[in-house]
C-alpha positions as CSV (number, residue, x, y, z in Angstrom):
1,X,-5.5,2.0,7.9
2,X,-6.8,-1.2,6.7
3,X,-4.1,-3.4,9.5
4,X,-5.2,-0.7,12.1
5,X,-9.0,-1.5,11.2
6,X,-7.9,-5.3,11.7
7,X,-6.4,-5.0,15.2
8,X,-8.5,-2.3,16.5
9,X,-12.7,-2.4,16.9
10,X,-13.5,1.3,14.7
11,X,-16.8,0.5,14.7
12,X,-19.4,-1.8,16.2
13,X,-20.5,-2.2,12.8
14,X,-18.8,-4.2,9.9
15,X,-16.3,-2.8,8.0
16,X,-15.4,-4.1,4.3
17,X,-11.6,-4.5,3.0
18,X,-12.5,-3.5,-0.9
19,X,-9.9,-3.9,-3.9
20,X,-9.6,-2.9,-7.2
21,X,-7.2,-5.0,-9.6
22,X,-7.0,-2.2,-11.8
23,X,-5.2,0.3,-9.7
24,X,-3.6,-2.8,-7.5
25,X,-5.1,-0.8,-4.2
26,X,-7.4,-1.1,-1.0
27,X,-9.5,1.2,1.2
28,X,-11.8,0.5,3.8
29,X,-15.9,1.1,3.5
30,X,-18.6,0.8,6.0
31,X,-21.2,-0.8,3.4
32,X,-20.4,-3.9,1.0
33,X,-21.5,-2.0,-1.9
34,X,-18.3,-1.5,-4.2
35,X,-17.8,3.0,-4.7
36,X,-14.3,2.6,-6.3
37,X,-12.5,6.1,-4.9
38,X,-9.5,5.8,-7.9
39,X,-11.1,6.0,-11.3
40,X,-14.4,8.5,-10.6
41,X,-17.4,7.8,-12.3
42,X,-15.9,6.1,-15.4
43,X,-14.7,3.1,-13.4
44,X,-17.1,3.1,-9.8
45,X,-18.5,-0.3,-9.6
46,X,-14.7,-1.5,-10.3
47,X,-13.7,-3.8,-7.7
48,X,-14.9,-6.6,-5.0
49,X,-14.5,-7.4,-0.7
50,X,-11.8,-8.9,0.1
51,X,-13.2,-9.3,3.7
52,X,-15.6,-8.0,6.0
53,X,-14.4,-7.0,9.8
54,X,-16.8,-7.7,12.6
């Protein structure tokens, strides 16, 4: 999804590449605020953007 997001417009607003070291993973969110979808609630701020697609 995330080199689909990168070659195709999804959205006409920004979408954010996020990544978490801990579970070595990606996925894609449509605000810049991190909501880590591995770890639940124990690990939910886990994680930073990589990028942000216009």
């Amino acid at each position: 999804m995330i080199a689909l997001a990168k070659l195709f417009k999804l959205t006409d607003n920004s979408v954010y590449i996020q990544y978490c070291p801990m579970a070595d993973a990606g996925w894609l969110s449509n605000e810049s605020k991190i909501i880590n979808p591995y770890y639940g609630s124990s690990m939910l701020s886990c994680g930073k953007v990589q990028q942000e697609i216009k």
